[in-house]
N, C-alpha and C positions, 0 to 999 in steps of 0.2 A: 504493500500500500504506500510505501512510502518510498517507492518510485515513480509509481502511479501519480502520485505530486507532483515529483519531481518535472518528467515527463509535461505534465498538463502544465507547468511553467515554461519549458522549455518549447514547446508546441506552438505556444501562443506567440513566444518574443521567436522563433524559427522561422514561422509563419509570415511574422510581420516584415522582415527583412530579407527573406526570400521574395516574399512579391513583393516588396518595393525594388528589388534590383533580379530578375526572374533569369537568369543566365546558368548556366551548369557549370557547375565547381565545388557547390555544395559551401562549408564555411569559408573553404578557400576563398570564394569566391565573395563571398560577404566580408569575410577580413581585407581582402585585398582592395575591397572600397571603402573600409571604414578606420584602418590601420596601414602600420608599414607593410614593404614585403615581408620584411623576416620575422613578422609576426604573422603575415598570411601563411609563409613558407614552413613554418613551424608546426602551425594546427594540420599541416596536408600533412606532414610529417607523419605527426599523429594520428591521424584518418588513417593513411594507408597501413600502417603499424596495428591498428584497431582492428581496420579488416582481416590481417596477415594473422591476427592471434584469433581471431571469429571462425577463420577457413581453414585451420591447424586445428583448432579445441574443436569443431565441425567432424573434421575428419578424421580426428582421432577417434572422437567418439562412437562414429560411425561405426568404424576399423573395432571398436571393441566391442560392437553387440553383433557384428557377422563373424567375430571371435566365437562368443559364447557361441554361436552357429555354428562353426566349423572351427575346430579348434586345432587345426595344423597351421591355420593365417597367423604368420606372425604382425602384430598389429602396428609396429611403430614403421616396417616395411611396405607395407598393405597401406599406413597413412602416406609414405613418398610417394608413392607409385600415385595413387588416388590425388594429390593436388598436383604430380606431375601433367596427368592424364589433362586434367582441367585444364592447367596452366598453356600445355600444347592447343587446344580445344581456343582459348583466347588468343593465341600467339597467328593462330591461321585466321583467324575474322571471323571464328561462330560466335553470334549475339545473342543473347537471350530472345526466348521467345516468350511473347504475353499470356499465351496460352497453357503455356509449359509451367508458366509459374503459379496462373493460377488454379491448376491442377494440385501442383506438389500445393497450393494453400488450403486446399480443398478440405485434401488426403491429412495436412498435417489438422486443419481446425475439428476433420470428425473423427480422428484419434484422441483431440485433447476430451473433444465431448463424449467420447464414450468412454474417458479416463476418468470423466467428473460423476458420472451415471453412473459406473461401477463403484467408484468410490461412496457416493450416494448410499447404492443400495448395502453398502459395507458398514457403514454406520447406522443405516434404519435396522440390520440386525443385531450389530454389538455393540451400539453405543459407542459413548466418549472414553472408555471404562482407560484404552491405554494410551489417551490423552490425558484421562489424569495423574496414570503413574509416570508418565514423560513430565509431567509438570514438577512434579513432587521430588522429580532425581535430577540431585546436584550433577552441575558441569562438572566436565572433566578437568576443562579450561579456563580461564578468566571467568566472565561476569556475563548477565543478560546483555550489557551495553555494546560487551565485545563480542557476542551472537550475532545479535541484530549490524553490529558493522560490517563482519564478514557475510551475514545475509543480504545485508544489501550491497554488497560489491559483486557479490555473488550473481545477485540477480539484476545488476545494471550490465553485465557482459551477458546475461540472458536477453537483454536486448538488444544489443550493438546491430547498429544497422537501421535504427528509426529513421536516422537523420539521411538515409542515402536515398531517397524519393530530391534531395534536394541537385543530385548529380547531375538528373537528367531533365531537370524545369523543363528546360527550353521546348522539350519533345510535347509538356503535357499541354490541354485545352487548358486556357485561363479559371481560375479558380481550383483544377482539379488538386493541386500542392494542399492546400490548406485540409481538401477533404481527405486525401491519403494522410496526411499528419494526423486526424481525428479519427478517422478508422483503424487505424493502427495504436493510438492512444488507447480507446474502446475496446481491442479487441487485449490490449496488456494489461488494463484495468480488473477486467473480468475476466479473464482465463489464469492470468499467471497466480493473482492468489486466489482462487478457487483452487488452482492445480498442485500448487506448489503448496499451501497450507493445511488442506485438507490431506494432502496425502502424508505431510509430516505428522498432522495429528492423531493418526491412524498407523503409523508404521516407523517411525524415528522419534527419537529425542534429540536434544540440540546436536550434539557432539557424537553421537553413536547412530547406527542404522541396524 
């Protein structure tokens, strides 16, 4: 929730200086009219670095649940090959398709909803019962303060990527920037803690699984 904030702050002033200056660059491109270079040059810095850790934890991740699947893949070999694969894929001029994508949003949004339905019916039969002894057992670690920090660092790289509808302005119908920022706000408002809370209070404590 309390990126979900974050977020609906960052949307609104996003928002606002993307369509005052609607060009593809994303913040690059807004630093670079509102600031020096090497403070524009710096946030792309960042951007691209952001992406590079989003498409690595992506692929790894991937790489270890076709692990648990076939368990001869070795997975950190399985993750080069895999952003190699891609990386060639980009280097020849395949673009994404709008289609393609929103297929995989499809597939990923009625995965989350039948993660929240199953979780659902898991709690209409057993209760809160091992939410409360998750409440009641001390960290292993620091403090609720220092949970909640690494939850939400945790889950602001569960988002990385909000901001990149701002790459390609140029391409969209006027107005359409501001609706992609708010549908996407919407749909991390209500899925990520429905998804990410309920399943902790039902199968994890802070610090242990």
């Amino acid at each position: 929730m309390i990126v979900a904030f974050v977020l609906f702050l960052f949307r609104k002033i996003y928002g606002e200086v993307v369509g005052a200056l609607p060009l593809n660059g994303g913040a690059y491109n807004a630093l670079l009219n509102t600031t020096s270079k090497s403070m524009a040059s710096f946030a792309a810095t960042l951007t691209i670095l952001s992406y590079m850790a989003t498409s690595v934890i992506s692929g790894n991740e991937a790489m270890h649940y076709l692990h648990n699947i076939v368990p001869q893949i070795e997975v950190i070999t399985a993750t080069i090959l895999l952003l190699t694969f891609f990386a060639l894929l980009t280097i020849i001029g395949i673009t994404e398709s709008s289609k393609v994508a929103v297929t995989i949003f499809i597939i990923h949004l009625t995965s989350m909803i039948i993660l929240a339905g199953a979780i659902g019916f898991y709690l209409m039969k057993n209760g809160l019962s091992v939410f409360i002894q998750n409440w009641h057992t001390p960290l292993e670690h620091g403090n609720i303060w220092t949970a909640i920090f690494f939850g939400f660092s945790a889950s602001m790289l569960g988002i990385s990527g909000f901001e990149s509808s701002a790459n390609f302005v140029e391409e969209q119908k006027h107005g359409v920037f501001r609706k992609t920022l708010r549908n996407m706000w919407v749909v991390v408002s209500v899925l990520n803690p429905l998804t990410n809370g309920i399943f902790c209070i039902i199968n994890c404590s802070y610090w242990r699984s």
